[in-house]
N, C-alpha and C positions, 0 to 999 in steps of 0.2 A: 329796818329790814334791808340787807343787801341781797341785789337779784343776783344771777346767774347771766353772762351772756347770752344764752338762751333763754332765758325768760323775758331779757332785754329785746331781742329781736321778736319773740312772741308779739311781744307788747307794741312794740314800734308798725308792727303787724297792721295791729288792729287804730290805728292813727287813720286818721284822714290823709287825702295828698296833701292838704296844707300843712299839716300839724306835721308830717314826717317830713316836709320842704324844709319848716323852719326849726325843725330837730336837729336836719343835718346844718344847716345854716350855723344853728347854737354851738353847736361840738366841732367844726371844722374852722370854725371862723375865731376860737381861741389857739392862740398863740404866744410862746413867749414874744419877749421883744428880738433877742438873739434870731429864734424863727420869723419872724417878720420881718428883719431885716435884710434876713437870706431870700425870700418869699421878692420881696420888693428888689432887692437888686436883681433877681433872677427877670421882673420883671423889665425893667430897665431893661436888661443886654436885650430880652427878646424884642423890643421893639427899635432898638438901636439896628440887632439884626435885620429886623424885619423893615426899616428906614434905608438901607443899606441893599435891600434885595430888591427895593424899588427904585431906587437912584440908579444900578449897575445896569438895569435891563433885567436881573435875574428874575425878578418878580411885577408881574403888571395889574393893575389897581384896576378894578372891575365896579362899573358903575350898580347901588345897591339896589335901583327900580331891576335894571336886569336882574341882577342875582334872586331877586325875592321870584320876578318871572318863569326863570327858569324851574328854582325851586319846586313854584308850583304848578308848573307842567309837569316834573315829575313826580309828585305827590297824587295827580292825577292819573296817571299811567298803571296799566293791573298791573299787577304782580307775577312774574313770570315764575312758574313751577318746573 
């Protein structure tokens, strides 16, 4: 039986979080090899980038005790309406 896109998302609907986490995991994480290649170099330049925006001054490295800190200070904060 072939479903319907919509039947598909019906169904994915009714999934758990886990079950829809590792649905999209299943369907997102196939790739050709050609796309994973592309996928993987694209990775590379970004961190050459991002190696490059740390070395210039452009970008400064933030220690992660802070950032989790901050975080949740503002996870703490109401919500402004």
């Amino acid at each position: 039986m072939v479903l319907t896109l919509e039947q598909l998302k019906e169904a994915a609907r009714k999934l758990t979080p886990d079950e829809r986490e590792i649905l999209l995991l299943e369907l997102t994480e196939e790739h050709s090899p050609e796309e994973q290649q592309r996928i993987d170099q694209a990775w590379v330049e970004e961190a050459e980038r991002r190696i490059r925006a740390v070395e210039t001054g452009e970008s400064q490295l933030i220690d992660g005790d802070q950032v989790m800190a901050e975080a949740r200070a503002i996870l703490r904060e109401p919500l402004s309406s």
